[in-house]
C-alpha positions as semicolon CSV with decimal commas, in nm:
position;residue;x (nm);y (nm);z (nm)
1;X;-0,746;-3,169;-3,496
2;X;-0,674;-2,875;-3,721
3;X;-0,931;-2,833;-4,026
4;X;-0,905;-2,603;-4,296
5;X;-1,185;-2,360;-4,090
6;X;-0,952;-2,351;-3,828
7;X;-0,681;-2,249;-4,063
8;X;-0,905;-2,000;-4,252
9;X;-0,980;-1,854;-3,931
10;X;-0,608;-1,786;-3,787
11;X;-0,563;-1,625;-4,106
12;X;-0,889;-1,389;-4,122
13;X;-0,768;-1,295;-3,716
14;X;-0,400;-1,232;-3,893
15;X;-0,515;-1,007;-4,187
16;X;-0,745;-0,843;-3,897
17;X;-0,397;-0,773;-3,649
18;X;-0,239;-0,591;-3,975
19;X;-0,563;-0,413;-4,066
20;X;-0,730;-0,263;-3,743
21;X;-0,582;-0,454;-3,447
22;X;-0,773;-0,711;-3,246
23;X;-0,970;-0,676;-2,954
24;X;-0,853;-0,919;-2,644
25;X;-1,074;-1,197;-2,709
26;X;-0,948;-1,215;-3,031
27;X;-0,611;-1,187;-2,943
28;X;-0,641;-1,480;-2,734
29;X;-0,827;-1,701;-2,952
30;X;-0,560;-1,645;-3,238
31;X;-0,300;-1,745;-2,945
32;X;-0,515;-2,056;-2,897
33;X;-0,557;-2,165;-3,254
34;X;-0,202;-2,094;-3,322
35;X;-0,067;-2,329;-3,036
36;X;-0,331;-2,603;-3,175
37;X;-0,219;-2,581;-3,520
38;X;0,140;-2,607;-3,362
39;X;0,091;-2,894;-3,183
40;X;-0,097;-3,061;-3,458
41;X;0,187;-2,947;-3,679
42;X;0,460;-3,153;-3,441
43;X;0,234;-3,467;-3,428
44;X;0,178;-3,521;-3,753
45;X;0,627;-3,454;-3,792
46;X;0,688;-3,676;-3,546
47;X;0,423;-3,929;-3,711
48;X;0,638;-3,919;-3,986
49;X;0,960;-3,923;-3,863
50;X;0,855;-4,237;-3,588
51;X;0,849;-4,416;-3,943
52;X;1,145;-4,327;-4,077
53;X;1,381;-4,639;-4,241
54;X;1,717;-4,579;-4,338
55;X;1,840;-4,822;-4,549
56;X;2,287;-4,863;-4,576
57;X;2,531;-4,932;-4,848
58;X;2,542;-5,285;-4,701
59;X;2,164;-5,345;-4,705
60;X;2,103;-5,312;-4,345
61;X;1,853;-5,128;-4,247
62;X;1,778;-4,821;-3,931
63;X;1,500;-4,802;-3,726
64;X;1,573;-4,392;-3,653
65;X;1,291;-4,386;-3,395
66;X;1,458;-4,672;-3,222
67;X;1,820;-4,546;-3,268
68;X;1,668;-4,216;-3,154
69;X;1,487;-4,376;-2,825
70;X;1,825;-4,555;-2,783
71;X;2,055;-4,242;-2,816
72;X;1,822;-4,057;-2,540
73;X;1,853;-4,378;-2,283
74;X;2,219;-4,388;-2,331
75;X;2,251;-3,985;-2,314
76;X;2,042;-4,012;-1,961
77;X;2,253;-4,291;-1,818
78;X;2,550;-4,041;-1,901
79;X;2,370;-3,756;-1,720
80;X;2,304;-3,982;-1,385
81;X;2,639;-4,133;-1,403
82;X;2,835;-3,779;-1,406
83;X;2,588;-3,677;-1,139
84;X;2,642;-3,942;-0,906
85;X;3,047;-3,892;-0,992
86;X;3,046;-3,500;-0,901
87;X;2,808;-3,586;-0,607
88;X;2,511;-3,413;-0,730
């Protein structure tokens, strides 16, 4: 989980890079928290977007994760069907 030290501290080791460099530990641990705020960053969007409703004209209404999920299966049946018809 990203807190707001964690945040405060990719930015002191970014105003540090610009200033005087960094040494390599400090390089790497700005790599780390960077790719941790990242990922934290995607979770929480894909939180959000898993509870997306889209509600039509007519009243129904979208699941998107589900027509998402469904999309994929039907895109990977596609995928092993031409592979099994050009014999890969």
């Amino acid at each position: 989980m990203v807190t707001e030290k964690t945040i405060e501290r990719i930015n002191e080791l970014y105003r540090k890079s610009k200033a005087e460099g960094l040494t390599t530990a400090e390089a790497e641990e700005q790599k780390q928290l960077r790719a941790e705020y990242i990922q934290a960053f995607r979770n929480n969007l894909r939180g959000t977007l898993d509870t997306i409703k889209i509600q039509n004209p007519d009243g129904s209404i979208i699941d998107v994760k589900k027509r998402h999920d469904e999309k994929i299966e039907k895109e990977k049946a596609e995928a092993v069907k031409n592979a099994k018809e050009n014999g890969n």
